[in-house]
C-alpha positions as CSV (number, residue, x, y, z in Angstrom):
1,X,13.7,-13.2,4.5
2,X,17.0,-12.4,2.6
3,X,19.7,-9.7,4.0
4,X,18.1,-6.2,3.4
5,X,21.7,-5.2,2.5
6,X,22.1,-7.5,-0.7
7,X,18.5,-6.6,-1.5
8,X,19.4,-3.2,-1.6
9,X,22.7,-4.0,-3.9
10,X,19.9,-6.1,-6.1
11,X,18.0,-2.8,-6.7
12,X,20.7,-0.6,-6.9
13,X,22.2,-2.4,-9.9
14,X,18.6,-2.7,-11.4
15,X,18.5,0.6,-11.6
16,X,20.4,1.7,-14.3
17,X,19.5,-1.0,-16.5
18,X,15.5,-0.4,-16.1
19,X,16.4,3.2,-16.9
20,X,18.0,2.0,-20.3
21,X,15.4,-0.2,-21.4
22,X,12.3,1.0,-20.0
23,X,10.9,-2.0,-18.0
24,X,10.7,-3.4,-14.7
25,X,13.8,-5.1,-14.3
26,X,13.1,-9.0,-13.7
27,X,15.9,-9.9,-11.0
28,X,14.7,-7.1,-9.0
29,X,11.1,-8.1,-9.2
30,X,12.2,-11.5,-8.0
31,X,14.0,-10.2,-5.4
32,X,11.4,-8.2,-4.3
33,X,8.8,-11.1,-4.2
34,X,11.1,-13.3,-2.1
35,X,12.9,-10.7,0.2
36,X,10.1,-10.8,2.7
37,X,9.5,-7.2,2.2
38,X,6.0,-7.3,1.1
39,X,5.2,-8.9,4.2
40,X,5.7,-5.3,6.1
41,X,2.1,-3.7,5.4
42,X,0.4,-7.5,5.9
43,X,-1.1,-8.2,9.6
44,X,0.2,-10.7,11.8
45,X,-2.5,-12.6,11.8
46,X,-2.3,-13.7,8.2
47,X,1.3,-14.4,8.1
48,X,2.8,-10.1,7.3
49,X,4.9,-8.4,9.4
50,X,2.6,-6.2,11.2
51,X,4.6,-2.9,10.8
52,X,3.3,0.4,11.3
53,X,2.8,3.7,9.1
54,X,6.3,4.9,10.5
55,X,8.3,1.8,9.5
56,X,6.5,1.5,6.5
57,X,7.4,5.0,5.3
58,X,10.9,4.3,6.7
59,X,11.8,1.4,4.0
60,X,9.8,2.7,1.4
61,X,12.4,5.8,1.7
62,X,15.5,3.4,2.3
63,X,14.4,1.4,-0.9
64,X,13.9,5.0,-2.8
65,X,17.5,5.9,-2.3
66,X,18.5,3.0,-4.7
67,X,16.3,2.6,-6.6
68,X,13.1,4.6,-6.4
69,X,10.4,2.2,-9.4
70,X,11.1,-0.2,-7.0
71,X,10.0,1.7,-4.2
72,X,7.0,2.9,-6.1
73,X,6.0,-0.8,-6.7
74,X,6.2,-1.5,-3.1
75,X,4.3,1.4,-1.4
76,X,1.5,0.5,-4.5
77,X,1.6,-2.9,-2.9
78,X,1.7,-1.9,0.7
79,X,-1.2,0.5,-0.4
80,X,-3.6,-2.6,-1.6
81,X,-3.3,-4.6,1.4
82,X,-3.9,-1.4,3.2
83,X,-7.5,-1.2,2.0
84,X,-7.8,-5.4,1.7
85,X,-7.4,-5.2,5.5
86,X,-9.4,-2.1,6.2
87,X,-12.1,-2.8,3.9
88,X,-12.3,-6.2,3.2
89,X,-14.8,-9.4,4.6
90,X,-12.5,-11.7,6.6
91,X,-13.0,-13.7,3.3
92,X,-11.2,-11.5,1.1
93,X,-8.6,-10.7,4.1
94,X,-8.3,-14.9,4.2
95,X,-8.1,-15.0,0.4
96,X,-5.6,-12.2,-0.6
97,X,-3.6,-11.2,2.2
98,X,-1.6,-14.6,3.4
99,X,-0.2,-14.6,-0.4
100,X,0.5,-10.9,-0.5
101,X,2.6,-11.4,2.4
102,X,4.6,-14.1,1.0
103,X,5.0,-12.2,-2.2
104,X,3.2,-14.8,-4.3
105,X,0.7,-12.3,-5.0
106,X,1.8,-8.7,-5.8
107,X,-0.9,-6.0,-5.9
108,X,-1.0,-2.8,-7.9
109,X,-3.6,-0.1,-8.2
110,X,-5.4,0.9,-11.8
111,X,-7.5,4.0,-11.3
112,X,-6.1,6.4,-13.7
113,X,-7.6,7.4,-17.1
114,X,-7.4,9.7,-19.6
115,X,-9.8,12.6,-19.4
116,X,-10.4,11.6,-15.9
117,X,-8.7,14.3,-13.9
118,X,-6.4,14.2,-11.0
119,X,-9.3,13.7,-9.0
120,X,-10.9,10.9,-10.8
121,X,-14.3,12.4,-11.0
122,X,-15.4,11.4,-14.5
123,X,-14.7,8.0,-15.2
124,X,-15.4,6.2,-18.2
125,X,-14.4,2.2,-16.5
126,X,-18.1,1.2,-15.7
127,X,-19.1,-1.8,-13.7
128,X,-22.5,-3.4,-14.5
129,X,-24.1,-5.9,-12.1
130,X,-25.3,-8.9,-14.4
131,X,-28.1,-11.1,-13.6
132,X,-26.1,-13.8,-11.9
133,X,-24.9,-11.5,-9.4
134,X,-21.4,-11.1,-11.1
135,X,-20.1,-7.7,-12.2
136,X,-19.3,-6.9,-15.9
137,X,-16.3,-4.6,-16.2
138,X,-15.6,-2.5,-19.2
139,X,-12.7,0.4,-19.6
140,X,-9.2,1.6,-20.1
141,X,-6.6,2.3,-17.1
142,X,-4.0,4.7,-17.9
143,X,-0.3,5.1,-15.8
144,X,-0.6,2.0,-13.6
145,X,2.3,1.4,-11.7
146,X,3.0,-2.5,-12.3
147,X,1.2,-3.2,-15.0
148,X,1.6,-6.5,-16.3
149,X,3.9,-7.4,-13.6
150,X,0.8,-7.3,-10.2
151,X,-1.0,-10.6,-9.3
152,X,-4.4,-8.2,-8.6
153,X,-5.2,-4.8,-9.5
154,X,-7.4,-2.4,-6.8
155,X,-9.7,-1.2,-10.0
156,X,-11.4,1.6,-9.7
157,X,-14.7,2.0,-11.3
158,X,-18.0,3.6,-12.1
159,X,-21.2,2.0,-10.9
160,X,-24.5,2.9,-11.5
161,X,-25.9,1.6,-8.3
162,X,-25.0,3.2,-5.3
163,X,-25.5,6.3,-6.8
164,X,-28.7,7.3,-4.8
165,X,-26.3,7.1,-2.2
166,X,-24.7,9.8,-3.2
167,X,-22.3,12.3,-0.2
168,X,-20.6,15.8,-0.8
169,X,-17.5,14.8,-2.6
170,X,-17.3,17.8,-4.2
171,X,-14.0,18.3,-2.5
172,X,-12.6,14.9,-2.0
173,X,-10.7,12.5,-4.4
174,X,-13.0,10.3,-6.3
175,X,-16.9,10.9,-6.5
176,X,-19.9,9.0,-5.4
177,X,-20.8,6.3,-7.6
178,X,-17.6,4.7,-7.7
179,X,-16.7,1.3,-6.5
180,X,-13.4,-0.9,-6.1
181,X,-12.8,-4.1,-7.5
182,X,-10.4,-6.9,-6.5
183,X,-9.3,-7.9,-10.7
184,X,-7.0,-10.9,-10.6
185,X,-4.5,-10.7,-13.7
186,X,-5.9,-13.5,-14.9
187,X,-9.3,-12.6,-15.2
188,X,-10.4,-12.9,-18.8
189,X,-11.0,-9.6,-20.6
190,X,-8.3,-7.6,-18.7
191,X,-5.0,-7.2,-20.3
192,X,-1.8,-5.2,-19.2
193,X,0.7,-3.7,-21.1
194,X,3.5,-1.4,-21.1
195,X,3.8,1.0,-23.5
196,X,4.2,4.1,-21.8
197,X,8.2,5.8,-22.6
198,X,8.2,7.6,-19.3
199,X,10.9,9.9,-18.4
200,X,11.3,8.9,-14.9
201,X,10.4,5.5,-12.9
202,X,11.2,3.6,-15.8
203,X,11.4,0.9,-14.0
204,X,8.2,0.9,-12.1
205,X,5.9,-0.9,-15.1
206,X,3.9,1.7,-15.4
207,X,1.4,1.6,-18.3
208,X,-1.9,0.2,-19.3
209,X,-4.7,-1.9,-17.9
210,X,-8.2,-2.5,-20.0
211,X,-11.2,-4.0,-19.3
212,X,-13.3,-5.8,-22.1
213,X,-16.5,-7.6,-20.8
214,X,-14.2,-8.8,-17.9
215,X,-16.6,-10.7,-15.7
216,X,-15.7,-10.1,-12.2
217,X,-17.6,-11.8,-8.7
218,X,-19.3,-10.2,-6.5
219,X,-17.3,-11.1,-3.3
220,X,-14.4,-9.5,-5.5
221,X,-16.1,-5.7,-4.3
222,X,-14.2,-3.7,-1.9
223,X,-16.4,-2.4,0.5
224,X,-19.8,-1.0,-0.3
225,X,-21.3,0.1,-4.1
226,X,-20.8,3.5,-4.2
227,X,-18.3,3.8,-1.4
228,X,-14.6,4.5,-3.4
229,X,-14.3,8.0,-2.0
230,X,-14.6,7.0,2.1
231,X,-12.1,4.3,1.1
232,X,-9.6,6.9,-0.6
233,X,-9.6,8.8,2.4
234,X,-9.5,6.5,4.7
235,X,-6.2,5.1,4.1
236,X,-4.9,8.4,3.4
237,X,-5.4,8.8,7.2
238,X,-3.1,5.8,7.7
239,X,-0.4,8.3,7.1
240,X,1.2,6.1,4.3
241,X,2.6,9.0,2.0
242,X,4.1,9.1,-1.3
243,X,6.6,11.8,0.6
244,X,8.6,8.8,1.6
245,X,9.6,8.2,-1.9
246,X,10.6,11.7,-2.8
247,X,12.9,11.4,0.6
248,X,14.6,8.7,-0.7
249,X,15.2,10.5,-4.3
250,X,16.4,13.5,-2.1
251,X,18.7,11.6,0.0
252,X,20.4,9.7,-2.6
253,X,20.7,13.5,-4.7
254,X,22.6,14.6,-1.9
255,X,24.7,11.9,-1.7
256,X,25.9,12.4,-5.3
257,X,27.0,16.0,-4.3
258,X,28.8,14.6,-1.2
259,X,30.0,11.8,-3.1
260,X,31.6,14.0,-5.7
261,X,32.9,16.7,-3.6
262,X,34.9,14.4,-1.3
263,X,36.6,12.9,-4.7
264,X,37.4,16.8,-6.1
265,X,38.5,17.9,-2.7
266,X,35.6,20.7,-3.1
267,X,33.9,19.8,0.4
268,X,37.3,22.3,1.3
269,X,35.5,25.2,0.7
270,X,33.3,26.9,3.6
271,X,31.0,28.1,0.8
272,X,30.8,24.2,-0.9
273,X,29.9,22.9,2.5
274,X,27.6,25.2,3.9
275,X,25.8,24.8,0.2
276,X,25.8,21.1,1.1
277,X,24.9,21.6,4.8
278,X,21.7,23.6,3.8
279,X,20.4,20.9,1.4
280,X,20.8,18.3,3.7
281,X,18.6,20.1,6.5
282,X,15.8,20.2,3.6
283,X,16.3,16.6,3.3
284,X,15.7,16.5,6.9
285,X,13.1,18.7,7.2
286,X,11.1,16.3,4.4
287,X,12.0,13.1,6.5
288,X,10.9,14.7,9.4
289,X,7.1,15.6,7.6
290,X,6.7,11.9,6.6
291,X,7.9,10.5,10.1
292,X,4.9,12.7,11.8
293,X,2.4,11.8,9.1
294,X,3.1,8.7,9.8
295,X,2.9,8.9,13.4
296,X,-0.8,10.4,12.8
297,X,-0.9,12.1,15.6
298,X,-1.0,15.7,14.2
299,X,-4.6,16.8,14.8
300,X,-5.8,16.0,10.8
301,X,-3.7,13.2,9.9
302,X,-5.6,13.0,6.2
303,X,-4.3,16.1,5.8
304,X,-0.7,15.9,7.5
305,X,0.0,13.1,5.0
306,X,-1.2,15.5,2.1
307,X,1.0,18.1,3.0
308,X,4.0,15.5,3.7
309,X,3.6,14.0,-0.1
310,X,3.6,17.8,-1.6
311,X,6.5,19.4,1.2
312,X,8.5,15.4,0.3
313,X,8.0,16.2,-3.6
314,X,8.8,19.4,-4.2
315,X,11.7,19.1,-1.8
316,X,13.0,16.3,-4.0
317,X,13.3,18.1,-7.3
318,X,14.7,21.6,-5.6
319,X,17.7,19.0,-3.7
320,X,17.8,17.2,-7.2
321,X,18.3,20.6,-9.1
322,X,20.8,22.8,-7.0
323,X,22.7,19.4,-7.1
324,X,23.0,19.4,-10.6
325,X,23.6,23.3,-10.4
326,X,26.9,22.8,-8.2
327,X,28.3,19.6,-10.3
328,X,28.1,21.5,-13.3
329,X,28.9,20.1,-16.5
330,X,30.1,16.7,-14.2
331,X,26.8,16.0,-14.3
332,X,25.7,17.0,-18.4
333,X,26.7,13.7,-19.4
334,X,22.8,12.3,-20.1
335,X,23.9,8.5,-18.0
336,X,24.8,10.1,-15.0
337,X,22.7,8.9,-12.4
338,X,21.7,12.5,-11.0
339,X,19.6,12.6,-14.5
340,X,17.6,9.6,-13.9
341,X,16.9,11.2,-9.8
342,X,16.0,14.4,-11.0
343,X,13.0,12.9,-13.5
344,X,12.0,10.4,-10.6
345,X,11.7,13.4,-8.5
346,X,9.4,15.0,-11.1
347,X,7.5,11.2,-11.4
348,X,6.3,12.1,-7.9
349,X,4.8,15.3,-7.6
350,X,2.5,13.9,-11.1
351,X,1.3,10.6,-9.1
352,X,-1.8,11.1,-7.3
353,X,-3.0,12.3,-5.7
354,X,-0.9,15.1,-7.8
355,X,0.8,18.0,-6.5
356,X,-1.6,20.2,-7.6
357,X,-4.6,17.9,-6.5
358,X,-2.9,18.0,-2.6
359,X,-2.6,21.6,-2.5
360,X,-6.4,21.7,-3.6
361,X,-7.3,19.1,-1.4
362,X,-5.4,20.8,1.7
363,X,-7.1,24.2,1.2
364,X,-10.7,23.2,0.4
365,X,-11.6,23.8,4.1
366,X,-10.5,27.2,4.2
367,X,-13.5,28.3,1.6
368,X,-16.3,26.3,3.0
């Protein structure tokens, strides 16, 4: 494992330079494969780190601060070998997780699509089961973070069978009939691309993941036909939150404004610091949401972490805002970096589940 510290520098300097271009930045990506940081969400058992929800929420924040596509990579990642080990036979745990713990294999999730929704109850991807057992895969993935640059993608899909099987999940994320796929990126018929000009997490590789008669085994399921939505929400249980990025964003926001009112001599003022001061208790007050989702122990955990991704993100782009507010026209000038934090911040609240799909999910129990 290589010194957290220059990993952090790594990422820090990648950040501007994905945010000119538009693409993952490569030395980053190679730093974050050999860093040993991928190994945090990976059990013990097959060669990870073993760390819990807390931790994991911890560096996914520490990573944010510098350089928050990279962090969105990561908790993607951390998010795959989440359900691998939750879900998967001890074959696919054998098969998958030693290398995602090394950082040989780097997983992503592709469950986006247009016309979908934020809940991703009408998908158009479709899984068939062909007469050799095998699975034929046919569709279009829309905003996946690291496409083209994951080893596998989590694939979410429609299958006809499974769907006499059918729950409620009138008010959950996903809908009965879906299933998960393990797609290995070089599994004929599926082909990633960029092609998204995103405002914020430019650097995250976030674009487009298709499906054309890609042929996909059995054993490559995850978990039962029909059984996407229980595996949604079981991992959202985990405590794993989103809000851990938008901490990061908020952090590193608030360290512009202290950065820059130290050099003017603002920080002077009783009215500049207690500006500051307040700012910084929201930033704590958001760290303090994703610490306790991650600790689960708040009576609904699924939906402590809900509330800890919407409270995280919309604390983010307020921090991000009233920052730019006090700097002024020091921070007009369309490189400065506050720019790029403010439209990560928005990135955020529009990943799902959205901001709007939390607040629905959160208060679906208070009209049944």
């Amino acid at each position: 494992m290589t010194d957290l510290a220059s990993t952090l520098e790594i990422f820090r300097e990648a950040a501007a330079r994905s945010d000119d271009t538009n693409v993952p930045d490569d030395q980053a990506l190679i730093e974050l494969r050999k860093s040993g940081l991928l190994a945090t969400a990976v059990p013990v058992e097959y060669g990870g780190n073993g760390a819990d929800t807390v931790e994991l929420n911890e560096l996914v924040s520490k990573i944010a601060e510098v350089n928050p596509s990279m962090a969105i990579i990561m908790f993607q990642h951390f998010a795959v070998c989440a359900r691998i080990n939750e879900w998967g036979t001890a074959e696919q745990k054998e098969l998958w997780l030693p290398g995602m713990a090394t950082g040989d294999t780097l997983g992503a999730s592709a469950w986006s699509e247009t016309g979908a929704g934020a809940a991703k109850k009408n998908l158009a991807t479709s899984a068939e089961r062909i007469e050799d057992g095998r699975w034929l895969l046919n569709g279009a993935k829309s905003f996946t973070t690291g496409a083209g640059v994951a080893d596998i993608y989590l694939v979410l899909v429609g299958t006809s069978a499974g769907r006499e099987q059918e729950q409620d999940t009138k008010n959950v994320y996903g809908s009965a009939g879906q299933t998960f796929f393990l797609v290995r990126k070089e599994n004929e018929g599926l082909i990633a691309n960029l092609g998204l000009e995103l405002a914020g997490m430019r650097g995250s590789a976030t674009g487009f993941v298709s499906l054309k008669d890609c042929v996909v085994a059995d054993d490559h399921r995850l978990g039962p036909v029909g059984h996407a939505p229980a595996i949604i929400a079981g991992v959202r249980e985990s405590g794993a939150t989103l809000g851990a990025v938008s901490v990061g964003v908020a952090k590193a926001a608030l360290d512009v404004a202290l950065a820059h009112f130290t050099k003017t001599g603002a920080l002077e003022a009783p009215t500049v610091r207690h500006r500051v001061t307040e700012l910084s208790v929201q930033v704590e007050a958001a760290r303090a949401i994703v610490a306790f989702a991650g600790s689960r122990r708040g009576e609904d955990p699924g939906a402590v972490t809900l509330r800890s991704k919407l409270f995280a993100s919309v604390t983010a782009e307020h921090v991000c805002f009233e920052v730019a507010r006090m700097l002024g026209s020091a921070a007009y000038l369309v490189n400065h970096q506050l720019n790029r934090l403010i439209s990560d911040a928005r990135a955020v609240a529009l990943m799902g589940p959205t901001n709007e799909l939390c607040r629905e999910l959160v208060s679906a129990s208070w009209v049944n």
